[in-house]
C-alpha positions in Angstrom: 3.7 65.2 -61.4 2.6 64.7 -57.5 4.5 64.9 -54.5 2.4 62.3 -52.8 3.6 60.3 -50.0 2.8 56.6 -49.9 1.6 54.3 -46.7 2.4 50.6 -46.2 0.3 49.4 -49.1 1.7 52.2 -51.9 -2.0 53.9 -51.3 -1.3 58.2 -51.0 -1.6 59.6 -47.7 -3.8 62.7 -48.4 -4.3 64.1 -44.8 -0.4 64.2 -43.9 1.3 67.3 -43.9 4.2 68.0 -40.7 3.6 71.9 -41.8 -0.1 72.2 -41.5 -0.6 70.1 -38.9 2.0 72.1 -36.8 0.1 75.0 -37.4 -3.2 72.9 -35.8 -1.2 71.5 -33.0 0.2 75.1 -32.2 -3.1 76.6 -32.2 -2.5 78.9 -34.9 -5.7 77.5 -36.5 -8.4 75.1 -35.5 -8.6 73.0 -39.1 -7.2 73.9 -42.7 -9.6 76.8 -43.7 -8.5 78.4 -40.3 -5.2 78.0 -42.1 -6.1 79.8 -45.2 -7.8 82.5 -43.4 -4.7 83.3 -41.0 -2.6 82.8 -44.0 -4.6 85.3 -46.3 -4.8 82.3 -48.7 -7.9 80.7 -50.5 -9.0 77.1 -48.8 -8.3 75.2 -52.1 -4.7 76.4 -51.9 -4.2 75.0 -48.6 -6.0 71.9 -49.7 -3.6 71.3 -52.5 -0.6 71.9 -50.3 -2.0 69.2 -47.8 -2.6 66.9 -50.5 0.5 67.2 -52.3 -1.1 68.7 -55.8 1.0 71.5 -54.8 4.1 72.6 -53.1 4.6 74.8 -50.0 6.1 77.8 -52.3 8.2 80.9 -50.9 5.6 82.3 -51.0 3.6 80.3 -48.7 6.2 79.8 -46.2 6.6 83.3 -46.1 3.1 84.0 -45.3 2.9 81.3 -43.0 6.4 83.2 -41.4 4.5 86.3 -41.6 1.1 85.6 -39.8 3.0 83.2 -36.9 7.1 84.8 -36.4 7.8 81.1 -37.1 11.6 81.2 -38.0 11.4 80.2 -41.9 14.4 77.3 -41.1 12.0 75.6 -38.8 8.7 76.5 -41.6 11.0 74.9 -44.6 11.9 71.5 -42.3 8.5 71.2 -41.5 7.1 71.6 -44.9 9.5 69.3 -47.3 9.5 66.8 -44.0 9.1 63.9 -45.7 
């Protein structure tokens, strides 16, 4: 079953995610494997997230948490924003 979110004609949006893009915006990273790498994560794992195949787990926010001192309220809003 996948998470994806829909646009305006019920295609999925596959580049979307408030979370990652945070992370971009922030500077924490420059694109998604950035991401992985400041996250100690494998690229296909952050691929997934941004895609939807997966969830952002406890896990991930907590690494994410770990690597930026990003308060996990604000990590957990920005990462089930739908």
């Amino acid at each position: 079953m996948s998470i994806l979110k829909r646009n305006s004609q019920g295609r999925p949006k596959l580049n979307d995610h408030p979370l990652l893009d945070h992370l971009i915006a922030k500077g924490w990273a420059e694109n998604d494997r950035g991401i992985a790498i400041l996250l100690g994560l494998s690229p296909s794992t952050v691929s997934k997230v941004r895609s939807g195949l997966r969830v952002a787990t406890g896990d991930f926010i907590l690494a994410v948490h770990d690597a930026t001192a990003i308060p996990i309220k604000e990590i957990r809003r920005l990462a089930y924003e739908i």
